[in-house]
mmCIF file of the N, C-alpha and C atoms, coordinates in Angstrom:
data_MODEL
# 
_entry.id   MODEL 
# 
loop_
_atom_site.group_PDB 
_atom_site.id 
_atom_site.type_symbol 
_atom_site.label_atom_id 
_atom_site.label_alt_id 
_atom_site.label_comp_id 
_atom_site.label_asym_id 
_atom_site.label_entity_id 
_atom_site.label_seq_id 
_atom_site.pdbx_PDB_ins_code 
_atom_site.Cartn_x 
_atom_site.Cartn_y 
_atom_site.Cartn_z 
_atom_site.occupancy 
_atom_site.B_iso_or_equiv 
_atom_site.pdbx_formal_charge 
_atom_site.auth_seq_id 
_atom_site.auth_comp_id 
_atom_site.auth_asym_id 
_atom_site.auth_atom_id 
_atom_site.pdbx_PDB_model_num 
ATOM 1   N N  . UNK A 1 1  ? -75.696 14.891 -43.860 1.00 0.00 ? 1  UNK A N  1 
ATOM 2   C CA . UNK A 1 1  ? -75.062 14.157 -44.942 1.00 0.00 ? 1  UNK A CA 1 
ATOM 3   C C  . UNK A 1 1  ? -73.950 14.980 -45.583 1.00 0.00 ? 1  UNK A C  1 
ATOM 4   N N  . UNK A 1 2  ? -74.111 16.036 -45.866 1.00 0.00 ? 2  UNK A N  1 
ATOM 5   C CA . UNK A 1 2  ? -73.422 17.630 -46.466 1.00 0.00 ? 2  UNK A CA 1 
ATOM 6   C C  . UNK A 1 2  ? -72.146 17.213 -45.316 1.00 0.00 ? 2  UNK A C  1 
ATOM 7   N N  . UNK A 1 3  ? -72.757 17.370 -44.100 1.00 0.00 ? 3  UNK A N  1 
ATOM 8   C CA . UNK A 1 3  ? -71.047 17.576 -42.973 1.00 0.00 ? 3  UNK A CA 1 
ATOM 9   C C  . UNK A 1 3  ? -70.295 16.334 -42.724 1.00 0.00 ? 3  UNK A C  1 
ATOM 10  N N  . UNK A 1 4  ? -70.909 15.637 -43.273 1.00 0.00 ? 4  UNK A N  1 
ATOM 11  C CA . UNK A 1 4  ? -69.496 14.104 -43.142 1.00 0.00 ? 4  UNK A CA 1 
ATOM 12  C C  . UNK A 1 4  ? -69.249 13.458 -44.638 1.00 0.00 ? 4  UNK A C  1 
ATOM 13  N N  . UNK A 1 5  ? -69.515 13.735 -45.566 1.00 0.00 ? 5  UNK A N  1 
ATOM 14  C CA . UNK A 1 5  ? -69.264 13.877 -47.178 1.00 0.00 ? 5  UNK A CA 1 
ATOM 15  C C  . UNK A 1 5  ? -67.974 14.629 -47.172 1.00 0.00 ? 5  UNK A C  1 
ATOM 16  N N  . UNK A 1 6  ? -68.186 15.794 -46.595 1.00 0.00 ? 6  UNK A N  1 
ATOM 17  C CA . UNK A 1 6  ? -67.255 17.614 -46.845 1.00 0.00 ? 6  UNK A CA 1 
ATOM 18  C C  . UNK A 1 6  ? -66.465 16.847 -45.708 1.00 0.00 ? 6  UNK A C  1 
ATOM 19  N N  . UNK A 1 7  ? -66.076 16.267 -44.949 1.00 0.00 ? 7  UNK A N  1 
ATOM 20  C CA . UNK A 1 7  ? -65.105 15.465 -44.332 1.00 0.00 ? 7  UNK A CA 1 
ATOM 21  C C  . UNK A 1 7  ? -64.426 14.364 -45.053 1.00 0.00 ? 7  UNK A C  1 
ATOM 22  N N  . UNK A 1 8  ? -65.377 13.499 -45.000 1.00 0.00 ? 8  UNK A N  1 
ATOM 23  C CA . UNK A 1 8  ? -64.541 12.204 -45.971 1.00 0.00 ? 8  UNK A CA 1 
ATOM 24  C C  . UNK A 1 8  ? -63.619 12.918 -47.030 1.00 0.00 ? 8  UNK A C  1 
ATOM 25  N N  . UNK A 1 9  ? -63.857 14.452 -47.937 1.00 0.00 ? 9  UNK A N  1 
ATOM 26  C CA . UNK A 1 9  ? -63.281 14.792 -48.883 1.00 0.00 ? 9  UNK A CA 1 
ATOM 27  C C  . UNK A 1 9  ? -62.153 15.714 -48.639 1.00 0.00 ? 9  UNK A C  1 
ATOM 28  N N  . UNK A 1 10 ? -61.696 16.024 -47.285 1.00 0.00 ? 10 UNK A N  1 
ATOM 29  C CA . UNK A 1 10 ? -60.593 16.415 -46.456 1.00 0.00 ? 10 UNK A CA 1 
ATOM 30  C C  . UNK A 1 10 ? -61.102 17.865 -46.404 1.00 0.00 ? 10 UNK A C  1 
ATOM 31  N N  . UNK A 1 11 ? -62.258 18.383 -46.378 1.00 0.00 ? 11 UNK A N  1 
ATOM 32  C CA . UNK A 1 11 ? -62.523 19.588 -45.985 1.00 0.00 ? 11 UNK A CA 1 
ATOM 33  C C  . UNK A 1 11 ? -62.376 20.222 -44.422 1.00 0.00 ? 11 UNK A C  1 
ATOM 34  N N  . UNK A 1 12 ? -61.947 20.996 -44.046 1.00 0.00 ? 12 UNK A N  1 
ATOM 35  C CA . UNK A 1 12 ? -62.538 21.175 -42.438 1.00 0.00 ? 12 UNK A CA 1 
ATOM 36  C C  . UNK A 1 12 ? -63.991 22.153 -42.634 1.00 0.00 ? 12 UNK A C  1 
ATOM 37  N N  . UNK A 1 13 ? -65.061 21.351 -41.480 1.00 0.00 ? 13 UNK A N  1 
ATOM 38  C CA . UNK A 1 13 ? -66.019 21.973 -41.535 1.00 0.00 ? 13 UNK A CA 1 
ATOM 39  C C  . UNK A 1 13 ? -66.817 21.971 -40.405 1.00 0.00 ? 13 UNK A C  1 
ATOM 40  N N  . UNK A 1 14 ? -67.627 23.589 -40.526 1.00 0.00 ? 14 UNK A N  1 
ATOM 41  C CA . UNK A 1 14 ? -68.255 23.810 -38.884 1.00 0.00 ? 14 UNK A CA 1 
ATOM 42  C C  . UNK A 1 14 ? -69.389 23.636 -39.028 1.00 0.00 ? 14 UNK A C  1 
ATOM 43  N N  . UNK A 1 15 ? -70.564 23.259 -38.324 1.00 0.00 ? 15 UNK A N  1 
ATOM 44  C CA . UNK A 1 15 ? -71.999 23.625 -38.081 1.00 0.00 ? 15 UNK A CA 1 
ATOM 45  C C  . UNK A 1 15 ? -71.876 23.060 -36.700 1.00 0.00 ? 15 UNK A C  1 
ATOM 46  N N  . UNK A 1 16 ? -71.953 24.637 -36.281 1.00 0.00 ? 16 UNK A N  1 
ATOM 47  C CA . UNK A 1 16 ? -72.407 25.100 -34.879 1.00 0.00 ? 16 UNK A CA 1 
ATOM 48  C C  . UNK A 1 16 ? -73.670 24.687 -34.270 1.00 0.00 ? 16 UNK A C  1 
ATOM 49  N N  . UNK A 1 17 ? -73.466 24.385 -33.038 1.00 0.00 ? 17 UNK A N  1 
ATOM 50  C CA . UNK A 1 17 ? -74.668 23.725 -32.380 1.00 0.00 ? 17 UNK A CA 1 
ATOM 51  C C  . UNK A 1 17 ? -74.926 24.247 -31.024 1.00 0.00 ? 17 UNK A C  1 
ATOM 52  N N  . UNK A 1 18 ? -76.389 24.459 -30.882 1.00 0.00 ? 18 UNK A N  1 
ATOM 53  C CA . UNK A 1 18 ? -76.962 25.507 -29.355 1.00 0.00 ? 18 UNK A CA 1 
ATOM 54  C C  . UNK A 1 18 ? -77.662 24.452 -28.479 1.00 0.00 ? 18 UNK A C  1 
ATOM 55  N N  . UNK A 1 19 ? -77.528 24.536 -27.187 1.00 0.00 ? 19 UNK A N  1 
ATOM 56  C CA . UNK A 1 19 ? -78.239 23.598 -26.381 1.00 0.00 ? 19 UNK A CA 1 
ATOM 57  C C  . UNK A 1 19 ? -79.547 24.197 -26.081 1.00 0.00 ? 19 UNK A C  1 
ATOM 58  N N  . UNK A 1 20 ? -80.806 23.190 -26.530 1.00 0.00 ? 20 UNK A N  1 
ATOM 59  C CA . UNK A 1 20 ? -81.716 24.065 -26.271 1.00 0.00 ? 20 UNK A CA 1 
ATOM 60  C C  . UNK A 1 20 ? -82.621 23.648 -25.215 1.00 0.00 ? 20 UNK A C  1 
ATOM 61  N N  . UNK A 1 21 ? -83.875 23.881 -24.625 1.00 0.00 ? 21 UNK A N  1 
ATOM 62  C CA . UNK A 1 21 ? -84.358 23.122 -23.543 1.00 0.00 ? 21 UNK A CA 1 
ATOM 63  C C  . UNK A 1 21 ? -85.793 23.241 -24.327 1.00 0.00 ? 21 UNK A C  1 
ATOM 64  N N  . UNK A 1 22 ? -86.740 22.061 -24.544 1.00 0.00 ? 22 UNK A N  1 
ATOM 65  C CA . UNK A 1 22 ? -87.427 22.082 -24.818 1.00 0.00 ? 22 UNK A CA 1 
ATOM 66  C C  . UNK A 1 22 ? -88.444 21.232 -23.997 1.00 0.00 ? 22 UNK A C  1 
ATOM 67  N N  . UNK A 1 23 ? -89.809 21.416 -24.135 1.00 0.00 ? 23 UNK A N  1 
ATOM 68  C CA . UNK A 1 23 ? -90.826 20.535 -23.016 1.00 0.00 ? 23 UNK A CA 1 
ATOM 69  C C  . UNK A 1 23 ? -91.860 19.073 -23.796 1.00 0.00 ? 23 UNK A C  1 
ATOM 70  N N  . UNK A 1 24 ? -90.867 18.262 -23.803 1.00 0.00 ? 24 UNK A N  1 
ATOM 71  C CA . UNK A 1 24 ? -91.910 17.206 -24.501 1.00 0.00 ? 24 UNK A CA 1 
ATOM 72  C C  . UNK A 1 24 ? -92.215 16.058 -23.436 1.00 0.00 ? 24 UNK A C  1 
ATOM 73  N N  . UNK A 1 25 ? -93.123 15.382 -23.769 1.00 0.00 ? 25 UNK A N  1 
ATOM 74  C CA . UNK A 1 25 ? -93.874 14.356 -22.951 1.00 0.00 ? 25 UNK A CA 1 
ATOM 75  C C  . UNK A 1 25 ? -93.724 14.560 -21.524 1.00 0.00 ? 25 UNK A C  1 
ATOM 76  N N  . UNK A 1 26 ? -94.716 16.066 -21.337 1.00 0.00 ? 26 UNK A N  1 
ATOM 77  C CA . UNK A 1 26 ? -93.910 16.312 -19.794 1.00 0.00 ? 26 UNK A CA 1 
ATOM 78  C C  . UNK A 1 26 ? -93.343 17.006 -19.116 1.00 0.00 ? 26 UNK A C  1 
ATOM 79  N N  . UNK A 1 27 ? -91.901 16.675 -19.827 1.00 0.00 ? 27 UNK A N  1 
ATOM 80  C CA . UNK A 1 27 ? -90.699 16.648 -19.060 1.00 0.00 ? 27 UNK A CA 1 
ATOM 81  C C  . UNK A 1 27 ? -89.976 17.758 -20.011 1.00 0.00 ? 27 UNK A C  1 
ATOM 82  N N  . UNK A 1 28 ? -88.817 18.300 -19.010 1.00 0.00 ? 28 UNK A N  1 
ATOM 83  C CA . UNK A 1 28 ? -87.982 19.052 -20.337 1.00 0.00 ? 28 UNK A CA 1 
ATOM 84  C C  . UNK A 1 28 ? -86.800 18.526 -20.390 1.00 0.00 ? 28 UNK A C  1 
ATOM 85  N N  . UNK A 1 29 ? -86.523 18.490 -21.641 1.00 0.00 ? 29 UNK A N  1 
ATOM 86  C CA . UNK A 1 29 ? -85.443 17.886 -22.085 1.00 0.00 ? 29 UNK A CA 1 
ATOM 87  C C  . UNK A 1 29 ? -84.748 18.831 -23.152 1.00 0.00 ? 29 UNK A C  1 
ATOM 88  N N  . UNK A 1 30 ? -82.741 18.483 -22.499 1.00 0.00 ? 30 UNK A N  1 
ATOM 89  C CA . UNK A 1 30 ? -82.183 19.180 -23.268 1.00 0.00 ? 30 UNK A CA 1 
ATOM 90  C C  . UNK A 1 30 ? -81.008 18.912 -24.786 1.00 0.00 ? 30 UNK A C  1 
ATOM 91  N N  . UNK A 1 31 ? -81.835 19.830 -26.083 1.00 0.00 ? 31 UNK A N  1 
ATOM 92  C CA . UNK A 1 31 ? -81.419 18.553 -27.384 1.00 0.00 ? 31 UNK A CA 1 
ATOM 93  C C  . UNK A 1 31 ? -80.617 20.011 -27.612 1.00 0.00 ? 31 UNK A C  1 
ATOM 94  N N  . UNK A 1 32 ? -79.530 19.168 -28.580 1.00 0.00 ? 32 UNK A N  1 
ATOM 95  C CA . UNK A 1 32 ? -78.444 19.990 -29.421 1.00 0.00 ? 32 UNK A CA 1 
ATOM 96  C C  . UNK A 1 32 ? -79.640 20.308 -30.879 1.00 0.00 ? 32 UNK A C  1 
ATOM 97  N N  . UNK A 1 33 ? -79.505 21.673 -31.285 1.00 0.00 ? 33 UNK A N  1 
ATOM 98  C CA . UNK A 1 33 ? -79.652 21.765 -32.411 1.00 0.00 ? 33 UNK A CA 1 
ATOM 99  C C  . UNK A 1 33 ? -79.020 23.329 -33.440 1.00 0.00 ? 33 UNK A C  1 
ATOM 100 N N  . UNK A 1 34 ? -79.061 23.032 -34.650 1.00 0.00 ? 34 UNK A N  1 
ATOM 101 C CA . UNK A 1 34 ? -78.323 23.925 -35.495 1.00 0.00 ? 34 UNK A CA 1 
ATOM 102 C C  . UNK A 1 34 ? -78.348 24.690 -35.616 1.00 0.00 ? 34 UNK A C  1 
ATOM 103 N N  . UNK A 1 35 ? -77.224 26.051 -34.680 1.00 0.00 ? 35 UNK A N  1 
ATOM 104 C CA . UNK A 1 35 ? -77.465 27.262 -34.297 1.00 0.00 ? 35 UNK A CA 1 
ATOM 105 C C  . UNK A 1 35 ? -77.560 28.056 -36.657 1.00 0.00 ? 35 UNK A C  1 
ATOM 106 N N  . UNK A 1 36 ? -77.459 27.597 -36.729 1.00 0.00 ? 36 UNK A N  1 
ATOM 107 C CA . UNK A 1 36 ? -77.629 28.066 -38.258 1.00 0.00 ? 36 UNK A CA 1 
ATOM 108 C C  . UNK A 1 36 ? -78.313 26.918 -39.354 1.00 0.00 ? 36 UNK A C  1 
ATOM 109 N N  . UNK A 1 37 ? -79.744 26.728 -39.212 1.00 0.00 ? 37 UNK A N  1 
ATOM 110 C CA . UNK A 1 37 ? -80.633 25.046 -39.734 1.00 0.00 ? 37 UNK A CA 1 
ATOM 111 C C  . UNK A 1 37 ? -79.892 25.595 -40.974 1.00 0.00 ? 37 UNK A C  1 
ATOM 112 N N  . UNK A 1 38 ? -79.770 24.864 -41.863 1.00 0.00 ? 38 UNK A N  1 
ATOM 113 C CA . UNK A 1 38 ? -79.167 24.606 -43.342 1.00 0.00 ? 38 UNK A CA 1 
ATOM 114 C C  . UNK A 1 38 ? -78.153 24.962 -44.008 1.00 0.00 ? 38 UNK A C  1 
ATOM 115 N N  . UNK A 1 39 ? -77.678 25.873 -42.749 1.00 0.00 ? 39 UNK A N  1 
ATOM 116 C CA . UNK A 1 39 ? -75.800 25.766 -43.409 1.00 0.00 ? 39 UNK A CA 1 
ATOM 117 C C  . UNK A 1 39 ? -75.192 25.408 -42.340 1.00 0.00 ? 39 UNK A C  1 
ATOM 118 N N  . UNK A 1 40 ? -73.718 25.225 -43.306 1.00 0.00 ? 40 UNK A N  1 
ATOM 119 C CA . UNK A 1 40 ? -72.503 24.354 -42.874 1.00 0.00 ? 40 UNK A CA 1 
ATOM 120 C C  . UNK A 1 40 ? -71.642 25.673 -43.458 1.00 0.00 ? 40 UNK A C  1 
ATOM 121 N N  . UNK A 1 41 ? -70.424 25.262 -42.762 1.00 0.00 ? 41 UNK A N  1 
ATOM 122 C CA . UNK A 1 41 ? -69.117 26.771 -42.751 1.00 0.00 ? 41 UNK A CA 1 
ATOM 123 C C  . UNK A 1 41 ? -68.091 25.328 -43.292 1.00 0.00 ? 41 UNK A C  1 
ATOM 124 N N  . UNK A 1 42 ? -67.180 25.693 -44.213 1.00 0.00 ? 42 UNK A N  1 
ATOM 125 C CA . UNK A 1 42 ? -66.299 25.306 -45.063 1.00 0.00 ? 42 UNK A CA 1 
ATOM 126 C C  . UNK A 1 42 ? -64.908 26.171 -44.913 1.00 0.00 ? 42 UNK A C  1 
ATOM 127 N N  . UNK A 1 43 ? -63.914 25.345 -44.321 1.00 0.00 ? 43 UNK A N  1 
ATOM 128 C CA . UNK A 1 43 ? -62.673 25.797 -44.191 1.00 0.00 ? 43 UNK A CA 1 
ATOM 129 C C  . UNK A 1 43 ? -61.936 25.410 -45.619 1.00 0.00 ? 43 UNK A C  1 
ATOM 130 N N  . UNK A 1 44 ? -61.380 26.140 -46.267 1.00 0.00 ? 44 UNK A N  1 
ATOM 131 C CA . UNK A 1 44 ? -60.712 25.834 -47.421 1.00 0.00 ? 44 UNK A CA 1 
ATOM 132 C C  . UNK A 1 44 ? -59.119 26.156 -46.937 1.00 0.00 ? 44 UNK A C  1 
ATOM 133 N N  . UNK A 1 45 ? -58.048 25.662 -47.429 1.00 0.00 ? 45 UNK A N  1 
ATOM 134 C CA . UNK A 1 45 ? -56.621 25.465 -47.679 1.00 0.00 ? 45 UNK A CA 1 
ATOM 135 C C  . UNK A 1 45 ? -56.527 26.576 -48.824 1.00 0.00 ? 45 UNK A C  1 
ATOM 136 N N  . UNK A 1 46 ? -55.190 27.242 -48.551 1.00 0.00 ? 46 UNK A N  1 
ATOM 137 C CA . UNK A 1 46 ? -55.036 28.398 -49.991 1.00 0.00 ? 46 UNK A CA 1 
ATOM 138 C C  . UNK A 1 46 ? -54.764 27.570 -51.020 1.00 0.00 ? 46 UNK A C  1 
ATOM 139 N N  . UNK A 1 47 ? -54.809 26.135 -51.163 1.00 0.00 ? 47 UNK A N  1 
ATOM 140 C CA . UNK A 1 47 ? -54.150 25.233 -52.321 1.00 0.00 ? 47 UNK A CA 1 
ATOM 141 C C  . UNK A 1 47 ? -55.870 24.387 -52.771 1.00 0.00 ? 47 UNK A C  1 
ATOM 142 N N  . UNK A 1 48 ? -56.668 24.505 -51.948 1.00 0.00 ? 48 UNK A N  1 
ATOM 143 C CA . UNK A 1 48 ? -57.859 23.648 -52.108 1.00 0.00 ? 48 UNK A CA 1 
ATOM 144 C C  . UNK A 1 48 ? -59.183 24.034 -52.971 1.00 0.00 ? 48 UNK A C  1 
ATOM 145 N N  . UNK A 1 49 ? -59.254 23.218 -53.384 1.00 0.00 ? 49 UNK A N  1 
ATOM 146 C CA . UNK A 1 49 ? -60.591 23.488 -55.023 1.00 0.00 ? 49 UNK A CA 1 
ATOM 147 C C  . UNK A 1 49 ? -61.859 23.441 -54.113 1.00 0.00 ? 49 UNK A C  1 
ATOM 148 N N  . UNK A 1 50 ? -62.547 24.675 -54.513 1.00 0.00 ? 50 UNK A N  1 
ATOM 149 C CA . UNK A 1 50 ? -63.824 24.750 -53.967 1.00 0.00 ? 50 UNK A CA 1 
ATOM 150 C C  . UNK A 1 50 ? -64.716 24.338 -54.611 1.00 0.00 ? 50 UNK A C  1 
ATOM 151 N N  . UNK A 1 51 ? -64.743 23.860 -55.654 1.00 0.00 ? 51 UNK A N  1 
ATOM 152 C CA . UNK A 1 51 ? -65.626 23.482 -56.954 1.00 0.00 ? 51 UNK A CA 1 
ATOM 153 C C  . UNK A 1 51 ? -66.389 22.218 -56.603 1.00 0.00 ? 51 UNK A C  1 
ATOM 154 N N  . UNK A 1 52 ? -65.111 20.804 -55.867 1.00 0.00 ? 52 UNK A N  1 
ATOM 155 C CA . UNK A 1 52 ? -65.981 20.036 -55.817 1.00 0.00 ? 52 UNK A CA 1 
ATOM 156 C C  . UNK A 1 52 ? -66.792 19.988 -55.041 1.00 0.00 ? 52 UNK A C  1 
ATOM 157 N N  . UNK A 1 53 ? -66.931 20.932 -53.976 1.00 0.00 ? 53 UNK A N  1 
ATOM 158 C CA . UNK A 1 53 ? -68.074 21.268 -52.886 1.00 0.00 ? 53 UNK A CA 1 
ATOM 159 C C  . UNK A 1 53 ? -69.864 21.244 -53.560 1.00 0.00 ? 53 UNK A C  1 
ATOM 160 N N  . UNK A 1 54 ? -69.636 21.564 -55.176 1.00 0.00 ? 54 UNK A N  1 
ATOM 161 C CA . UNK A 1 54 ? -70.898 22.396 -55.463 1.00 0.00 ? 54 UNK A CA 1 
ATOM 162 C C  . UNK A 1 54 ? -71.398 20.272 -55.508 1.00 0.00 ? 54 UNK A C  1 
ATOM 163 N N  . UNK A 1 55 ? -70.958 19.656 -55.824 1.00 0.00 ? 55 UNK A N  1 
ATOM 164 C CA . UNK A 1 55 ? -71.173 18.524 -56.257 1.00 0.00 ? 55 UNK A CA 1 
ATOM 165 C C  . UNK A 1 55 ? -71.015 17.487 -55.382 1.00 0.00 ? 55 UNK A C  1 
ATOM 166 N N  . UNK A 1 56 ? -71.012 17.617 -54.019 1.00 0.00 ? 56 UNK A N  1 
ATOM 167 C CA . UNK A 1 56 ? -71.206 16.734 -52.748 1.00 0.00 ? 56 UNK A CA 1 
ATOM 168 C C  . UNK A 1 56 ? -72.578 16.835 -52.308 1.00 0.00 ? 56 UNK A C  1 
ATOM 169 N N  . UNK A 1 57 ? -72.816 14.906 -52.318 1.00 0.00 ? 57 UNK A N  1 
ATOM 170 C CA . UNK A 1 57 ? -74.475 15.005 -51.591 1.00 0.00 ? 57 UNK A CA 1 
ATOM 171 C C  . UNK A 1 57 ? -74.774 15.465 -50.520 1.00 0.00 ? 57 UNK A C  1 
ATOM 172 N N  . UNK A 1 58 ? -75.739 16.193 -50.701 1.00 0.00 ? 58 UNK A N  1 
ATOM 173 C CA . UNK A 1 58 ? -76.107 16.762 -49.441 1.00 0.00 ? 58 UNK A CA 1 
ATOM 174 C C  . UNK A 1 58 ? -75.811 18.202 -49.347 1.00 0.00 ? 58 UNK A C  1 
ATOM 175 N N  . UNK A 1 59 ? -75.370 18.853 -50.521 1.00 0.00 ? 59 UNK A N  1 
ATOM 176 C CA . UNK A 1 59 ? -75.268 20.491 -50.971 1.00 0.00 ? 59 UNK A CA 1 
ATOM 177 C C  . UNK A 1 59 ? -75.901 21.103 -51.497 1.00 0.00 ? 59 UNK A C  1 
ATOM 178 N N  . UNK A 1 60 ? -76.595 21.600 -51.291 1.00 0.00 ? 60 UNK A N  1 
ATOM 179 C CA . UNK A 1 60 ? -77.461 22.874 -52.261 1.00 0.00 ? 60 UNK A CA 1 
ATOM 180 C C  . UNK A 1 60 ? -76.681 23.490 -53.249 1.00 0.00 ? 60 UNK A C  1 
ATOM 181 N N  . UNK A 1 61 ? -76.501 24.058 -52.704 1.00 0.00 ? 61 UNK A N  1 
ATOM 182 C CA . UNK A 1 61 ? -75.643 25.629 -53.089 1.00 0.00 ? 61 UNK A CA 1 
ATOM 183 C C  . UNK A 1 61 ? -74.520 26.286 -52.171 1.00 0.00 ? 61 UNK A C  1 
ATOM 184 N N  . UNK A 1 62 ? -72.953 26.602 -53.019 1.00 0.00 ? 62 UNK A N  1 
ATOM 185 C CA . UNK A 1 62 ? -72.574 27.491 -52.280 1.00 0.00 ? 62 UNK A CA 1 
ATOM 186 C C  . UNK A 1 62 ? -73.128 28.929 -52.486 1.00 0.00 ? 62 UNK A C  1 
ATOM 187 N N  . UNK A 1 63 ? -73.039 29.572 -50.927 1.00 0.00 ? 63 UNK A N  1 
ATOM 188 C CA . UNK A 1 63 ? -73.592 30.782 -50.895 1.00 0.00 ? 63 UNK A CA 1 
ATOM 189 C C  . UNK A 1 63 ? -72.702 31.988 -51.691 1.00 0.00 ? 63 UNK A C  1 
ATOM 190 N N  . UNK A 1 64 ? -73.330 32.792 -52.352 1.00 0.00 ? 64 UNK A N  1 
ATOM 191 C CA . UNK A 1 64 ? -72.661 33.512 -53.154 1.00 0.00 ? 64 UNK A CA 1 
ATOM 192 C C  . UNK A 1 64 ? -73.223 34.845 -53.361 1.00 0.00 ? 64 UNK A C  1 
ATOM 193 N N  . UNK A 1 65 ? -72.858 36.264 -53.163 1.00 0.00 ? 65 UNK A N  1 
ATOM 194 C CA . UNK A 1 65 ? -73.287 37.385 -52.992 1.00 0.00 ? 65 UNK A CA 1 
ATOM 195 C C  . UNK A 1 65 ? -72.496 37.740 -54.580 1.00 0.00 ? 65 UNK A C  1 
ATOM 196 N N  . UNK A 1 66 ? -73.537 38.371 -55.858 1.00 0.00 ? 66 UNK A N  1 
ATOM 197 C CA . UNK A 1 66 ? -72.747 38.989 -56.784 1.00 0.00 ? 66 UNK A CA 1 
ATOM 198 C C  . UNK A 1 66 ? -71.802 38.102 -57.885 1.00 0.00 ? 66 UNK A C  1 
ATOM 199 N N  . UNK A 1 67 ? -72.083 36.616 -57.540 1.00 0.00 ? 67 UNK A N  1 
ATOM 200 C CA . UNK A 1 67 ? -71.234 35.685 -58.077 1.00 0.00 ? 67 UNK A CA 1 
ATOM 201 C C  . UNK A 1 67 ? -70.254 35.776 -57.365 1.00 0.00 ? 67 UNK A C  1 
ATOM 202 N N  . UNK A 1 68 ? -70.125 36.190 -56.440 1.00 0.00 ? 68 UNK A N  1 
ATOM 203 C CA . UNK A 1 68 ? -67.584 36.102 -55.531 1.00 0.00 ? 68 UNK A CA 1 
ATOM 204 C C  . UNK A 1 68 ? -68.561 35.356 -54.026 1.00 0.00 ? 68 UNK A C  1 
ATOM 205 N N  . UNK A 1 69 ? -67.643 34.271 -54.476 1.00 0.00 ? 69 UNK A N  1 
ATOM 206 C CA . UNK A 1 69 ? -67.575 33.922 -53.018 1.00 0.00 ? 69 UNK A CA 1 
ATOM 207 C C  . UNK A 1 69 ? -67.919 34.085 -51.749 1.00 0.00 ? 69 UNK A C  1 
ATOM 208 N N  . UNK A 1 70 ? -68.780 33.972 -50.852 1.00 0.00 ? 70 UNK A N  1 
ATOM 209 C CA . UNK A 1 70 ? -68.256 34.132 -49.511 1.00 0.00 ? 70 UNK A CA 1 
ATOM 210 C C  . UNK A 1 70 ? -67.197 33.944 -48.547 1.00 0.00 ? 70 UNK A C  1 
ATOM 211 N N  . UNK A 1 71 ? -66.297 34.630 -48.133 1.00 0.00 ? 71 UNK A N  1 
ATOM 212 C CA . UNK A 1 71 ? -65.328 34.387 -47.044 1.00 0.00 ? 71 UNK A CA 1 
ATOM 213 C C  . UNK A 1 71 ? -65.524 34.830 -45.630 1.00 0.00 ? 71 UNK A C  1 
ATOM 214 N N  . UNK A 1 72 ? -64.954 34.115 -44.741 1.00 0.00 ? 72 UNK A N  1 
ATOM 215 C CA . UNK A 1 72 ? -65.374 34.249 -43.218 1.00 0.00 ? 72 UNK A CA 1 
ATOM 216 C C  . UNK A 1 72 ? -63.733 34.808 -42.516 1.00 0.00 ? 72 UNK A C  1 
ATOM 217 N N  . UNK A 1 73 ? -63.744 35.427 -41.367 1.00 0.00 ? 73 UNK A N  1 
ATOM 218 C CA . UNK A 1 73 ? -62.206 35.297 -41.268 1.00 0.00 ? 73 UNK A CA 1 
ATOM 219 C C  . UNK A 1 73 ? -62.086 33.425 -40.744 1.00 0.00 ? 73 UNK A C  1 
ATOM 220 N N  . UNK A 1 74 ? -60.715 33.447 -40.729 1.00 0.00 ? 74 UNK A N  1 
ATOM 221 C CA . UNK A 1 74 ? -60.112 32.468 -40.490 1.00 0.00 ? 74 UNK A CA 1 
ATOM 222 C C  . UNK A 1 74 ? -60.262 32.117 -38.767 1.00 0.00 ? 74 UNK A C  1 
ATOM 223 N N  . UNK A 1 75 ? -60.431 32.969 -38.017 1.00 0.00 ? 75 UNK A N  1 
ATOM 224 C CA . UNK A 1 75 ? -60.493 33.025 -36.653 1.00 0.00 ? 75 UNK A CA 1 
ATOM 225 C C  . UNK A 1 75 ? -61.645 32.974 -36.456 1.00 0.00 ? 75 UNK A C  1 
ATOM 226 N N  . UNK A 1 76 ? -62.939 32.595 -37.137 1.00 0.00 ? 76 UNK A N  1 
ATOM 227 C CA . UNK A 1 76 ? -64.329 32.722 -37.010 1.00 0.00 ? 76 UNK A CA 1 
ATOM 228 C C  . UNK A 1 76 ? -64.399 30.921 -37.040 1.00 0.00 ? 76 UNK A C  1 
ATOM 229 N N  . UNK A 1 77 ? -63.515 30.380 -37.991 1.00 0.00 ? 77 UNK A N  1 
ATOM 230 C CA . UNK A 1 77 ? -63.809 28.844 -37.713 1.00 0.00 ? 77 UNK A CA 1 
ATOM 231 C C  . UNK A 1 77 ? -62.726 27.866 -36.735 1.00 0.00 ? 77 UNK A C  1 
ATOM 232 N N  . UNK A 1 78 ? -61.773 29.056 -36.212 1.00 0.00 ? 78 UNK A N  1 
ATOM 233 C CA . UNK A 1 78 ? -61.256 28.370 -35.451 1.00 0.00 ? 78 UNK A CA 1 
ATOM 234 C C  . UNK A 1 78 ? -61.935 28.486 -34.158 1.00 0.00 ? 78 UNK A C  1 
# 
C-alpha cells in the first residue's frame, strides 16, 4: 500500500525483490518476495518535501539514525 501511495505522490521508489523456491503442496514453486520485508527505499528530487512521506498510508516511520535522515547513494537506487 506504502509503494503505490509513494507513487501516485510522484515519489520514485524501490522495494527489491528475491526469487525464492519454496516446497508447498508437493511441489516447488517459485514466489517473488521482499529482499528487505518492511521497507521501501525513497528516491527524493533536491527540490522534493520529505515530510509528506511521514503521512502516507501504509508508512510507519521514516528511518532515522540521531534524528538526520537516512541517505543512500544515488547509484544504489538506480
Amino acid at each position: 500500500k506504502a509503494y503505490i501511495n509513494l507513487i501516485r505522490q510522484g515519489y520514485r521508489v524501490f522495494a527489491p525483490k528475491i526469487l525464492k523456491t519454496v516446497f508447498r503442496f508437493n511441489k516447488f514453486k517459485k514466489i517473488l518476495n521482499p529482499l528487505f520485508p518492511g521497507y521501501i527505499f525513497v528516491g527524493l528530487l533536491p527540490d522534493q518535501s520529505w515530510t509528506k512521506i511521514n503521512y502516507t498510508y501504509g508508512v510507519k516511520k521514516i528511518l532515522k539514525f540521531n534524528e538526520k535522515l537516512c541517505f543512500l547513494p544515488t547509484s544504489f537506487l538506480e
